[in-house]
N, C-alpha and C positions, 0 to 999 in steps of 0.2 A: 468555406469558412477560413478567415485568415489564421496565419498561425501562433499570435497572441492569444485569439478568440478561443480557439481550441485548447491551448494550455489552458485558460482560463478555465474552463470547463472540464479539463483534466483533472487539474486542481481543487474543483469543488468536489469532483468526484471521488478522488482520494481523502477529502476532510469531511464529508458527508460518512465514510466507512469510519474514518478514528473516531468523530462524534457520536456515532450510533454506538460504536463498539464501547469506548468510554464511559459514555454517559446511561446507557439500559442492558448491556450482555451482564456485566462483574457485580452490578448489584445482587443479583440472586445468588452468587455466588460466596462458600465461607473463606472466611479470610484465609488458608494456605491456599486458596485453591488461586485467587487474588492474589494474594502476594507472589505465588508463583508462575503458572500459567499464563496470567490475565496480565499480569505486568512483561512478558516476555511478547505475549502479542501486540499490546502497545506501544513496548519498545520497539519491536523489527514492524508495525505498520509505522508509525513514526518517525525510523529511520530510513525507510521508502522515499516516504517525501522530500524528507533533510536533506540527503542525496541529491535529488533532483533536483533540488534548489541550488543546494551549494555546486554541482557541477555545470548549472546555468549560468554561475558566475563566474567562473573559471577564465581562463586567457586564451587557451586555445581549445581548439573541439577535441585533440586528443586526452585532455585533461576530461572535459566533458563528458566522452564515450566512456570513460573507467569509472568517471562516478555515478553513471546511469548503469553498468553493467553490475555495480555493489546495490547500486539500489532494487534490481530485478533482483540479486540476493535474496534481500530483505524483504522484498516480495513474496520469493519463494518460501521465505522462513514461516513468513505471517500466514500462508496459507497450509504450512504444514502445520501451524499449530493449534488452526482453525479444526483443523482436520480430527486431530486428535482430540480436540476439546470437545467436539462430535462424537468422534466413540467412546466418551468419556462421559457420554450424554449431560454435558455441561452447554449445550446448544440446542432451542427445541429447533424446529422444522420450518418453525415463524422466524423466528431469527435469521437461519442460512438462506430461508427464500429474499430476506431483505439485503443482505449484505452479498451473498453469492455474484448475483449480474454485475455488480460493481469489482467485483476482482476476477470475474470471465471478462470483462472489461479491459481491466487495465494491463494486465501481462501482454496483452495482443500492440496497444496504443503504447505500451514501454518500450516493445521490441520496435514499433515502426520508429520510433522517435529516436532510437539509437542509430536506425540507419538513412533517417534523413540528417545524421549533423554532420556538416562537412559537406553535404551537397544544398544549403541552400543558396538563392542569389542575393 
């Protein structure tokens, strides 16, 4: 798969998670728990992406590799808060089975992609 191809598909894979998360997790949920929680995992899934975009356009890959290493961050944030909102039984079992694969996914595809930049031709 070329390497556009695969961003591509990186891509959907990280907007398939915010739109799921978005659009059917915070509804069940009361508004402090939304206004708090539910807005702190949108922001840091959010700013995963942002990251990886904005560090795609960056001028060199040293600029690049920093903004992909704040977005593994962001990553990490969003899965801690997953986590918690789990034992806060604010996530049933149907939910983490739908969104889980997509972020055992992408930490793995984060980390390669930091260490191909700079070595492509």
């Amino acid at each position: 798969m070329s390497d556009c191809r695969a961003e591509n598909a990186e891509r959907r894979n990280r907007e398939s998670f915010g739109t799921f998360f978005y659009l059917e997790v915070p509804k069940a949920w009361d508004n402090f728990t939304k206004d708090t929680l539910g807005k702190q995992i949108v922001r840091s899934a959010d700013s995963t992406c942002a990251n990886i975009a904005e560090g795609r356009g960056k001028y060199n890959d040293q600029d690049n590799r920093r903004f992909v290493k704040v977005a593994r961050g962001f990553l990490y944030e969003t899965i801690s808060w997953l986590r918690l909102a789990y034992a806060r039984q604010l996530l049933t079992n149907e939910q983490v089975s739908r969104f889980k694969p997509i972020l055992d996914e992408l930490l793995p595809k984060l980390n390669a992609y930091l260490k191909s930049i700079g070595n492509r031709e």
